[in-house]
N, C-alpha and C positions, 0 to 999 in steps of 0.2 A: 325502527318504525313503530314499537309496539309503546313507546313515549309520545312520539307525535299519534298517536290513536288515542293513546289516555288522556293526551292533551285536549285534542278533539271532542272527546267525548265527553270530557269537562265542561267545555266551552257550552256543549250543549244545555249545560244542566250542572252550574256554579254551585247549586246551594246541597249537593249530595254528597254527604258526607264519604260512599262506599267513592264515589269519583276521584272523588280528593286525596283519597287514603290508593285508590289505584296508580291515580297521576304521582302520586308522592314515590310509590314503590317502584314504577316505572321509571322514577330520574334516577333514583339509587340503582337502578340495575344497569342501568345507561351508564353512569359514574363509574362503576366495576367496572364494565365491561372496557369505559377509557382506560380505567387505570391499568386492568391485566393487558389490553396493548401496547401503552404507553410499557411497560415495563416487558414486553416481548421486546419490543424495539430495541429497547435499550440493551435489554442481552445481547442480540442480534450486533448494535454495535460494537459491544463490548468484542464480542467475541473474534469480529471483523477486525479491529482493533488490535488485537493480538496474535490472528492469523496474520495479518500484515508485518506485525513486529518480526512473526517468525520469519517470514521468509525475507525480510529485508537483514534480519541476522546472518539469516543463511547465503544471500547474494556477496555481504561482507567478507565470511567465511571464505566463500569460493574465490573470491578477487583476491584476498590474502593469502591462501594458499597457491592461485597461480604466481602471484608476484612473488612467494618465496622459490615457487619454481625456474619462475623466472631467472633467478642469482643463480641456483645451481644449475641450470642450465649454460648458462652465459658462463659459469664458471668453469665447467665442465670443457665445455666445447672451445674456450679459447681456451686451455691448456690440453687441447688436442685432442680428448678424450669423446667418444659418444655417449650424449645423452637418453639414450631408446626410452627407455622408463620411465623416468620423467618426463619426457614429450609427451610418452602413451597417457600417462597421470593425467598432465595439462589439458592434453584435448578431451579426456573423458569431463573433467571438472569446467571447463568451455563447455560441451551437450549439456550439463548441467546446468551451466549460468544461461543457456540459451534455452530453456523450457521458460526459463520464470523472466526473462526480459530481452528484448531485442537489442544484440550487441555487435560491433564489426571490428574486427581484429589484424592490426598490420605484424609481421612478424619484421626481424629488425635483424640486420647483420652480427649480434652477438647472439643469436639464438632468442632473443625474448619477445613476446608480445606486448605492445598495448593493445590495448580490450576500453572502446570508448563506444556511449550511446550513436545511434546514427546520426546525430547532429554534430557528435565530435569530441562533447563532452568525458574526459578520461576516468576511466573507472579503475584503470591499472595502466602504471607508466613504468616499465622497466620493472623495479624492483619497488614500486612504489604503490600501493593499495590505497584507494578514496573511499572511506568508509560514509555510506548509505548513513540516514536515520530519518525514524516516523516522527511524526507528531500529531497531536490529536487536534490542533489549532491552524489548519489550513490558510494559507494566501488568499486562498480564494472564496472564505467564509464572505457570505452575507452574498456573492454573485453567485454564478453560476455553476455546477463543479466542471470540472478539466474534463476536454474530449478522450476516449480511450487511445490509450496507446495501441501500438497493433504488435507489443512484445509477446506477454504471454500474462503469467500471473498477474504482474504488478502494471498500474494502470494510471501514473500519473508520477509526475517527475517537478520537486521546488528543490532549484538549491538556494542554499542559504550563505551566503559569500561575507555574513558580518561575522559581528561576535557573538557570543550568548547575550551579553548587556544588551546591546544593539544589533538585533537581528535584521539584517535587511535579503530578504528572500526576491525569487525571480522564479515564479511560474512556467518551468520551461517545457509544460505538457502538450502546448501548442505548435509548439515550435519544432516536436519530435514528433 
C-alpha cells in the first residue's frame, strides 16, 4: 500500500522530483518484498517436496518389510511352526503404515496379508511390495489439486500404469 500511496501522490503532483524518486523507491521495495515471498514459497515447496519424498520412502519401506514378513510367515506356519514375532513385527509396522495412509488388510490362509488402499488398490500382495513414488509434475497441473484423502499423512494418490517413455497416469484421489 505504501506504492499505491506514492503512486497517488505522484499522480497529484507529476513534475516533483522528491515524488518521483519516492514512487521509484516505493516499487523497488514492493519488488523485494515479491522476491523474498516468491522465494519463501519456494522453500516452503521445496521442503514439502521432500517431506513427501520421506514419507513415501518410508510407506515403501514398511509395505516391503511386511511382504518379507509375509514369506516367513507363510513359511513358518505351513511347515507347522508358530510365527508369534513376526505377526507381532507385522502388525506394529501395519500401526505404522496406518498413521500416514488409510489401508485395509485381508489376511489369507498361508498366514499373509494383502494390505490395499480402500478402493482395492494393492500395496502388498503376498510376498509381493508396490512401491509408491512422488513426482513434482502432477496429473492434475493446470486443474484443480485432488480432494484430501481421509488417510493420514499423505493426501493424494496417481498411479502411473505406463512406462517412464510413455507415462500414462490415472488420478485415483477421487475415487479413494
Amino acid at each position: 500500500t505504501k506504492f499505491f500511496s506514492a503512486l497517488n501522490d505522484l499522480t497529484l503532483n507529476p513534475a516533483s522530483i522528491e515524488l518521483r524518486s519516492n514512487a521509484l523507491a516505493s516499487a523497488q521495495d514492493l519488488v523485494s518484498a515479491i522476491g523474498t515471498t516468491y522465494n519463501t514459497i519456494a522453500d516452503l515447496q521445496s521442503e514439502a517436496d521432500s517431506r513427501l519424498r520421506l514419507e513415501i520412502e518410508s510407506v515403501n519401506t514398511i509395505t516391503q518389510e511386511i511382504a518379507d514378513l509375509n514369506v516367513r510367515i507363510s513359511t513358518s506356519e505351513g511347515g507347522g511352526q508358530v510365527a508369534a514375532d513376526e505377526r507381532d513385527r507385522r502388525d506394529a509396522l501395519l500401526e505404522q503404515l496406518s498413521e500416514k495412509i488409510d489401508v485395509d488388510t485381508i489376511e489369507l490362509s498361508d498366514g499373509s496379508i494383502n494390505v490395499t488402499l480402500p478402493t482395492g488398490l494393492a500395496l502388498v500382495t503376498g510376498s509381493v511390495s508396490r512401491a509408491l513414488e512422488t513426482t513434482t509434475g502432477p496429473s492434475f497441473a493446470g486443474g484443480s489439486a485432488p480432494p484430501s484423502l481421509d488417510g493420514g499423512i499423505l493426501n493424494s494418490v496417481v498411479f502411473n500404469y505406463g512406462t517412464t517413455a510413455a507415462r500414462a497416469d490415472v488420478d485415483l484421489t477421487s475415487t479413494l
